[in-house]
C-alpha positions in Angstrom: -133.9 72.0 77.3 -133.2 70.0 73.9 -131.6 73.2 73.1 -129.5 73.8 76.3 -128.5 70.0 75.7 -127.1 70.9 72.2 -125.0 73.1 73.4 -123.8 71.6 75.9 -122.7 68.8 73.8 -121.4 71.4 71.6 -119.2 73.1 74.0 -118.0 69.4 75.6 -117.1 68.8 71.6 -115.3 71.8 71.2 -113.2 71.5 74.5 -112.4 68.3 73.2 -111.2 69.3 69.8 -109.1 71.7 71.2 -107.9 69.8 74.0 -107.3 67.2 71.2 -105.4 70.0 69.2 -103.4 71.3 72.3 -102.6 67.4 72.5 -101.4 67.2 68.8 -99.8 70.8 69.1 -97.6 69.7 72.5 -96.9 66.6 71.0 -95.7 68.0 67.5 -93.7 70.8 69.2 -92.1 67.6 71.7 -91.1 65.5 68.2 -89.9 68.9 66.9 -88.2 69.5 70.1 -86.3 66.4 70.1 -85.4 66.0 66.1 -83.1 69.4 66.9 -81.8 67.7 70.2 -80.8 64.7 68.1 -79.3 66.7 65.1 -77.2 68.7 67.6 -76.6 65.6 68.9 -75.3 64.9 65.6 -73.2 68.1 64.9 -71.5 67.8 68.2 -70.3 64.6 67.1 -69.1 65.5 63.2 -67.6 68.1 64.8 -65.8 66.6 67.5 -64.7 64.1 64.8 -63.8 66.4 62.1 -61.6 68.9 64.7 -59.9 65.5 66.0 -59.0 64.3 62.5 -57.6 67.8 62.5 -54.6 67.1 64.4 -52.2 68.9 63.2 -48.1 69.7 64.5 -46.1 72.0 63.0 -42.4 72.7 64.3 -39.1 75.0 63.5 -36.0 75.1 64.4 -35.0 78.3 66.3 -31.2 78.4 64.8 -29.2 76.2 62.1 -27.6 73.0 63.3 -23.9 72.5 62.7 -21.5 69.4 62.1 -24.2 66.9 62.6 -23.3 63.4 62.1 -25.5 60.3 60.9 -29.1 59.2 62.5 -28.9 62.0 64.9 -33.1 63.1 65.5 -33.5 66.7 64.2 -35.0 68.3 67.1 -37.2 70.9 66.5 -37.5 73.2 69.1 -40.1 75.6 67.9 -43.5 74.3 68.4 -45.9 76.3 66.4 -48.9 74.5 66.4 -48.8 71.3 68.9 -52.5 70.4 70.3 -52.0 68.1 72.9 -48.2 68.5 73.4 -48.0 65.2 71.5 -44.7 66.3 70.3 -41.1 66.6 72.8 -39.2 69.4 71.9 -36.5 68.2 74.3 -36.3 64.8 72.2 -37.8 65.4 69.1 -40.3 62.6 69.0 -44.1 63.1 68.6 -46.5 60.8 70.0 -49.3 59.6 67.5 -52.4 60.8 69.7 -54.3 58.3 67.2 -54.5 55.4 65.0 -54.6 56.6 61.4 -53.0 58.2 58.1 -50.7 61.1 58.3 -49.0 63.1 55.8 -46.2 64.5 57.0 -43.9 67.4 55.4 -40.6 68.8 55.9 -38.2 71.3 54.1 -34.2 71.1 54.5 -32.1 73.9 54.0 -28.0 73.8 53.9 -25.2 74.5 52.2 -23.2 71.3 51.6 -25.5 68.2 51.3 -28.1 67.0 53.7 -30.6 63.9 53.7 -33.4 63.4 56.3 -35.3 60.1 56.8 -39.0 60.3 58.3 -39.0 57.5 61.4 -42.3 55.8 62.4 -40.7 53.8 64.9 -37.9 51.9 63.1 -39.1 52.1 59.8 -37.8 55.0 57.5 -41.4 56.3 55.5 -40.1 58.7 53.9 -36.6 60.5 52.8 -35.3 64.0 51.7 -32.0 64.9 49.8 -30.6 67.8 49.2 -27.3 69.2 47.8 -26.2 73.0 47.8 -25.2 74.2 44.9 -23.1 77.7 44.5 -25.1 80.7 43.0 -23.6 84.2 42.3 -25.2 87.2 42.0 -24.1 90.7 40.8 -25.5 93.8 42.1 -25.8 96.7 40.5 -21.9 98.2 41.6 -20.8 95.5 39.6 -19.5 93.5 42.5 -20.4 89.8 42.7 -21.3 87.6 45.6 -21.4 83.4 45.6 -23.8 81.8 48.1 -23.6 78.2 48.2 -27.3 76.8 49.3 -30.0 74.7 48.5 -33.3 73.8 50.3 -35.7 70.8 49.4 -39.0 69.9 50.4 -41.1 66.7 50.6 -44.2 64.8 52.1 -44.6 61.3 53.0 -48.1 59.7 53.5 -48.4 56.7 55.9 -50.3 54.8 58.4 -49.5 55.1 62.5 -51.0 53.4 65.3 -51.9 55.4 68.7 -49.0 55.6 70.7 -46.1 55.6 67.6 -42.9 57.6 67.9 -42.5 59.6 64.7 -39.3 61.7 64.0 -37.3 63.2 61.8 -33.4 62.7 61.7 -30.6 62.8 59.3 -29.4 59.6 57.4 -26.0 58.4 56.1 -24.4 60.5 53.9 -20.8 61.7 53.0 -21.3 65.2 53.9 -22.5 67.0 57.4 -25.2 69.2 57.8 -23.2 72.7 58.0 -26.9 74.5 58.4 -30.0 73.6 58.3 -33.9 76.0 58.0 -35.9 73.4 59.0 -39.8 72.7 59.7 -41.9 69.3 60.0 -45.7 69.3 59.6 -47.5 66.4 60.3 -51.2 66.3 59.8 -54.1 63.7 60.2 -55.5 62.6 57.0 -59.0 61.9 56.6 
């Protein structure tokens, strides 16, 4: 009977133990189970983050612009890359989607002189000159041809609330824009 007791007891004690490791088991596989919930958790976020501080707009222009006079808004109607349709290609103007830094760049081609002025709102943050200069060339028949072009680039960093209107237009000058190869790229900094 003493016997028949032991083993009983011995059974009860082994149930236990391995109810007690079943317990520990479920209980380590539910901390395990929600550590990868909450780095997911965590991803999603850096990643939702890191693609918004990706915001990025890059526009052409589909032909040159001719006989362009002062302060006119270079209107870019080529949208590449626009996430958000942020920027108008009717008016030119992109809408900062966000408060934050942005580093804009732009290249100006033409063939007299041309100067561009980067607008957040009414302040000028950054401005481009260029002035076409005449090249010739030979080719191998010995005739000669001179082109009369230039094209600049340039980047301006600055800081935009949500809801600024950001452009790119021509500034005072002597001389009109007789063609332009144009393309602005504006891009969240982080």
């Amino acid at each position: 009977m003493f016997q028949i007791f032991i083993n009983f007891v011995w059974i009860f004690l082994l149930n236990d133990c391995i109810a007690i490791g079943n317990n520990t088991e479920e209980s380590a596989i539910a901390d395990l189970v929600k550590t990868v919930e909450d780095l997911e958790n965590k991803l999603k976020n850096i990643s939702d983050h890191l693609t918004k501080d990706q915001d990025v707009l890059y526009v052409t222009l589909s032909e040159s612009m001719k006989d362009v006079s002062n302060e006119v808004t270079v209107i870019f109607d080529r949208p590449q890359i626009n996430p958000g349709n942020h920027y108008n290609q009717n008016d030119g103007i992109y809408i900062a989607p966000f408060s934050g830094r942005i580093m804009a760049f732009w290249t100006i081609g033409t063939n007299e002189t041309a100067r561009t002025e980067l607008m957040v709102e009414d302040r000028v943050v950054g401005t481009l000159m260029t002035a076409a200069s005449s090249v010739t060339t030979n080719n191998r028949y010995g005739s000669s041809n001179t082109v009369r072009e230039s094209s600049s680039s340039t980047v301006a960093v600055t800081d935009v609330q949500r809801g600024n209107h950001i452009l790119l237009r021509t500034a005072s000058h002597d001389n009109h824009i007789l063609k332009t190869v144009s393309s602005l790229l504006i891009r969240r900094t982080l």
